[in-house]
KOLLOGU-888314 format. One line per 4 residues: number of its first residue (from 1); their letters; for each residue x, z, y of C-alpha. Coordinates in steps of 0.001 Angstrom, whole numbers, padded with zeros to 6 digits. Each point is the difference from the previous one (the first is absolute). Layout:
BEGIN
NUM = A = X:Z:Y | ...
//
This chain:
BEGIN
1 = XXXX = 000000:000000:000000 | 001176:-000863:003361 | -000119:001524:003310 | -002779:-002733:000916
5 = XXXX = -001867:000594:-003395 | -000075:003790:001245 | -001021:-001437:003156 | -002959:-002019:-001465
9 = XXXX = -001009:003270:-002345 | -000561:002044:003484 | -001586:-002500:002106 | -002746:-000925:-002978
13 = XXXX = -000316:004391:-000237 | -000907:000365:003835 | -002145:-003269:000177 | -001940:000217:-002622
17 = XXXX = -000598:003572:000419 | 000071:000579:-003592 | 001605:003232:-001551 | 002606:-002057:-002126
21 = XXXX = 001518:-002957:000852 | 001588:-001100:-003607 | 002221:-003410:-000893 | -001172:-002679:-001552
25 = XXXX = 001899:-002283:-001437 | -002979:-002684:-001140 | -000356:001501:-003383 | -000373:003554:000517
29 = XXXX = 000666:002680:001837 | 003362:002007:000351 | -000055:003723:000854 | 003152:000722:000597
33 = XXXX = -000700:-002056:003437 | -002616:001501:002032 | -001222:001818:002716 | -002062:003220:000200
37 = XXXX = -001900:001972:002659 | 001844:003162:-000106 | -004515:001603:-000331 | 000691:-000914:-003740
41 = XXXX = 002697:002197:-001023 | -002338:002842:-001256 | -001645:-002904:-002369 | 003230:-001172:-001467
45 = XXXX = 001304:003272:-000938 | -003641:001041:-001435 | 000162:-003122:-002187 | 003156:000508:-001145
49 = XXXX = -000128:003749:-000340 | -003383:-001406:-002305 | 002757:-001360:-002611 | -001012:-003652:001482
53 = XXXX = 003023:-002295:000325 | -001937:-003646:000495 | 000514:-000489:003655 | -001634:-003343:-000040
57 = XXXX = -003618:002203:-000850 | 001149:002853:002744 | -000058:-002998:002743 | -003390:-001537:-001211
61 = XXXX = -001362:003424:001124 | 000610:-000678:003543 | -000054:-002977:002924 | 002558:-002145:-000892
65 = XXXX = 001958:-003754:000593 | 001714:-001633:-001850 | 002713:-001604:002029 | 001019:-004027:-001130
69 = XXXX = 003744:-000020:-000438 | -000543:-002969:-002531 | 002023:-002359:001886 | 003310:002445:-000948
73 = XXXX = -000785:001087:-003780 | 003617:000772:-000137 | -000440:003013:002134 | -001449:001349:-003535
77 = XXXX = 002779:-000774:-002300 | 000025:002756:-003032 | 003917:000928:-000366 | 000514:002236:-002644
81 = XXXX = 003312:-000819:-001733 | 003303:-000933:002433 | 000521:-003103:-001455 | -003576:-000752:001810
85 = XXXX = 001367:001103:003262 | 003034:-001859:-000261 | -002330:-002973:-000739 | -002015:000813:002928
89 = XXXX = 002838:000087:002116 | 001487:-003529:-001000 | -003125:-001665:001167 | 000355:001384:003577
//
């Protein structure tokens, strides 16, 4: 994620006036890239305190948009090994 994709994240929060601005990348959505009214704290930690660890089901509970970063799916590359990073890398 870039500093514009951050960008994008907080302008779609505060436009929309939804509670969770969350990325998109044209398939589904990523969680690890969003925005949250701070008013929503207390929900997340009840949720989680529940034994609930689906965040995808915690954000359907509220206002939320989904914010279109389908035009850079690489943003969402899953790196798990560092042969994949070094891969990664090589294509910058």
């Amino acid at each position: 994620m870039t500093t514009a994709g951050l960008q994008a994240l907080l302008t779609e929060h505060q436009s929309s006036q939804m509670d969770i601005a969350v990325a998109f990348d044209g398939q589904r959505i990523h969680p690890v890239f969003m925005v949250i009214n701070s008013s929503l704290k207390s929900s997340l930690e009840q949720y989680l305190a529940q034994g609930e660890r689906k965040i995808d089901r915690w954000i359907e509970q509220h206002d939320w948009a989904k914010v279109d970063f389908s035009a850079n799916p690489e943003f969402f590359s899953n790196i798990n090994t560092l042969d994949q990073l070094a891969e990664l890398s090589a294509k910058e």
